[in-house]
C-alpha positions, 0 to 999 in steps of 0.5 A: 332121880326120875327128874334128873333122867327126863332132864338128862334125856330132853338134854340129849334129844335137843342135842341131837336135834341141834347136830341134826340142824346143823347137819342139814344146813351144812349139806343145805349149803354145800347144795347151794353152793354145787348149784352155783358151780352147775349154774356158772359153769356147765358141763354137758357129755353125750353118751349116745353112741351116734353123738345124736345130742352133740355138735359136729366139731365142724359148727362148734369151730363156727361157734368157737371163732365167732366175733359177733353177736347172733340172735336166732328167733324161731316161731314154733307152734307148741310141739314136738318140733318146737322140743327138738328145735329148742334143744338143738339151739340150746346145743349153740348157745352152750358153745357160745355166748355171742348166740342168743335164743329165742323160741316164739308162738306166731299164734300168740304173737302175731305183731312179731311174726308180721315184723320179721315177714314169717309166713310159715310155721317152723321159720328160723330167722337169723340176724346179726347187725342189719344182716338178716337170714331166715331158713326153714330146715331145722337141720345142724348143716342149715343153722350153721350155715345160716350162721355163717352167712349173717356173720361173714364181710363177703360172699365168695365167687364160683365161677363155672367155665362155659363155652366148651359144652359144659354142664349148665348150671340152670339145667334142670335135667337128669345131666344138669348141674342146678343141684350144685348151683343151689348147694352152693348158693345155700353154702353163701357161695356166689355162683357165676357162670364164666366166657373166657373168649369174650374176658381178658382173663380169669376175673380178679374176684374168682375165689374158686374156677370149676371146669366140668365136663367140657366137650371141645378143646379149650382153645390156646389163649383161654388155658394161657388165661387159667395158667396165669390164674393159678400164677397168682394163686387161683384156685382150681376144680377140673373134672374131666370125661374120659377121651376128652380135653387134650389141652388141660390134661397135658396143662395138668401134667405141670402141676403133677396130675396124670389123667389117663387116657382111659375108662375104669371098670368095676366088678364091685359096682356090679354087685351093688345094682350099677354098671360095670364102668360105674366105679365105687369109691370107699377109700380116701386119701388123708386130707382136710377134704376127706377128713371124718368122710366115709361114705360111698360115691359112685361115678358113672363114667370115670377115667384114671387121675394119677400123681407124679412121683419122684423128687421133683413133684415132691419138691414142687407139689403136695400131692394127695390122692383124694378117691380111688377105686378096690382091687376089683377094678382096673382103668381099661385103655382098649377103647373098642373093646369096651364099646363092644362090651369085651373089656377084660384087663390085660396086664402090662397094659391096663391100670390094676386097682386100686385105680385113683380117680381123684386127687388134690395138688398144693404148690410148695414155695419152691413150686411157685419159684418154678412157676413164677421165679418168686418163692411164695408162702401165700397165695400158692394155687390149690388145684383139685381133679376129678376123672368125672364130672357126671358124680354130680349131676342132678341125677347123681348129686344126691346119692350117697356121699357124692354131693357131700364130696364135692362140697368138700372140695369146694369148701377147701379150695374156697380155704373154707374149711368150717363149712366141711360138710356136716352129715345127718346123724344116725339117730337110729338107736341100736336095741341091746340083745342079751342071751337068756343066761345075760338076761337071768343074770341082770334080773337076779342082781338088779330086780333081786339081789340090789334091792334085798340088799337095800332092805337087809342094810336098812333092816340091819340099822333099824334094830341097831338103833332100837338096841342102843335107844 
């Protein structure tokens, strides 16, 4: 009898064991197989509330539409830089498998350092093809863009009007434009200065013309030049001083732009430490320009650009206001007074706020069939205007968002819209604040109760398996 229960037991002990075997394969395998979803197809979300581990849309649509293979090296020496840098190339090659990575010691491997010319720690150097590029920010906006420069045919073309007392590109002073020169350079833009009194014509490779700031008037044959550019589809920037250039401000006014013969004052400038006629801008129109844009620019001296209404400019123009100022300013038209420091609004004669400053003009088809008797679904003018050319000056040009504004502008008139500016995240993290009732609760449930509960569960089944053993 005794030998039939120890029988009887072994036999059910080795059952057990067998199902338990079993069961450990089967959870075994389900693993493997979870593991080789995971592996083949990845899925990353960011929770942080700055989305500081996450791709701006604007790199991800880089990644998205790109048709050659790019290999990224970069010599790090071991690191917290080289973490962040690797974690930050891994974001690329999630995105896209035409990024390939590759993370190298130049201390280790010297022979590979010599090869690729790297002469300081920390370079990232791009190719694609014969095509190469190296950089030394580890910034989203730089890799991107050192993308972009290894993978497109051609470099665009900035031409900068000149002769009329415009800012200089090679001016390195507090007035001087060189911080736009190199913002654009960086952004693989060809910049080039332009005489039209001594061309026939605005050069058939002009992706983008910029007119800023000019002192004198444009003389007749060279607004004839830029009208016959816009004809065939040009593309326009003109940022304009206040009581300045006559000539383009009347040419403007055929493409629904009326630039006021005035100067904008702001109260709330004066708040934030400027001057009064340095006007703040925190509204912005809707427009693939402003799009995801909302931080502050400031303008010295800015004067008043409005849009035409009506029928007419609906029919002919796409109109948008780009920036405009709050309802605390006005665009004064009583020059003497405000050279005497007595500016003050007078109704029925000065602009009330919100006073626009920027705006953006597409040509309709029908447009161009009043332009140039053709109805044109492509090549139509882009023409953008701002009431201020100082915004980005060496001395402005990184303050708040005004260079970012600007690069924007460019990138769309250039109908290159992956290169929208990507702003520096916040990785500032935002400490959470809880009241002292908050604070019992979450010790009491989390340090307390969860973990009593975890024992008595685990209590509860260890006498239950005791009574049925």
């Amino acid at each position: 009898m005794a030998s039939k229960k120890f029988k009887s037991e072994s036999s059910r002990r080795l059952q057990f064991g067998a199902n338990a075997l079993i069961y450990s394969l089967v959870v075994l395998a389900i693993l493997v197989v979870i593991q080789l979803i995971a592996y083949r197809h990845t899925k990353r979300f960011d929770l942080t509330e700055n989305k500081i581990h996450s791709l701006s849309a604007q790199s991800v649509k880089v990644l998205k539409n790109l048709k050659k293979d790019v290999t990224i090296k970069a010599f790090m020496r071991e690191g917290k830089d080289k973490e962040k840098v690797a974690e930050l190339l891994d974001l690329y090659a999630y995105h896209s498998k035409k990024i390939h990575t590759e993370i190298i010691d130049p201390d280790r491997h010297p022979g590979v350092a010599k090869q690729y010319n790297v002469k300081n720690y920390g370079t990232l150097v791009f190719l694609c093809g014969d095509r190469k590029e190296k950089i030394l920010q580890h910034t989203e906006e730089a890799i991107t863009n050192a993308i972009v420069k290894v993978t497109q045919k051609h470099r665009k073309k900035i031409y900068f009007l000149t002769g009329h007392g415009e800012k200089g590109l090679k001016d390195t002073g507090k007035d001087g434009y060189s911080q736009v020169k190199k913002a654009l350079q960086d952004k693989n833009y060809e910049v080039k200065p332009l005489l039209l009194t001594r061309n026939t014509g605005v050069p058939k490779d002009c992706d983008v013309l910029v007119i800023a700031g000019p002192q004198v008037e444009l003389l007749k044959h060279e607004l004839t030049s830029i009208q016959d550019y816009l004809k065939r589809g040009g593309h326009l920037l003109v940022m304009l001083n206040p009581y300045t250039a006559v000539g383009l401000v009347n040419m403007l006014k055929n493409y629904g732009f009326i630039v006021g013969d005035n100067m904008i004052v702001d109260k709330l400038s004066r708040v934030l430490g400027g001057s009064y006629l340095m006007p703040v801008v925190i509204k912005y129109g809707s427009h693939p320009i402003t799009r995801n844009f909302n931080m502050m620019t400031f303008y010295p001296t800015a004067r008043s650009v409005q849009v035409m209404k009506g029928k007419t400019a609906e029919t002919n123009f796409s109109l948008t206001v780009l920036a405009e100022t709050g309802k605390a300013s006005w665009a004064e038209t009583d020059r003497k007074m405000l050279e005497a420091g007595k500016a003050q609004f007078d109704k029925g004669k000065d602009l009330p706020g919100p006073v626009p400053l920027a705006a953006v003009c597409t040509v309709t088809p029908e447009g161009m069939a009043q332009l140039t008797g053709k109805l044109r679904e492509k090549k139509r003018p882009r023409i953008v205007v701002v009431g201020d050319p100082d915004f980005v000056t060496n001395s402005y040009f990184a303050l708040s968002g005004n260079g970012i504004f600007f690069t924007n502008i460019v990138n769309w008139l250039a109908e290159e819209g992956v290169l929208i500016a990507i702003p520096p995240k916040n990785t500032e993290s935002q400490p959470l604040t809880l009241t002292r009732h908050q604070g019992l609760f979450s010790f009491w449930v989390n340090v307390v109760a969860i973990p009593l509960i975890i024992i008595i569960i685990g209590f509860v089944v260890y006498i239950r398996r005791r009574i049925t053993g």
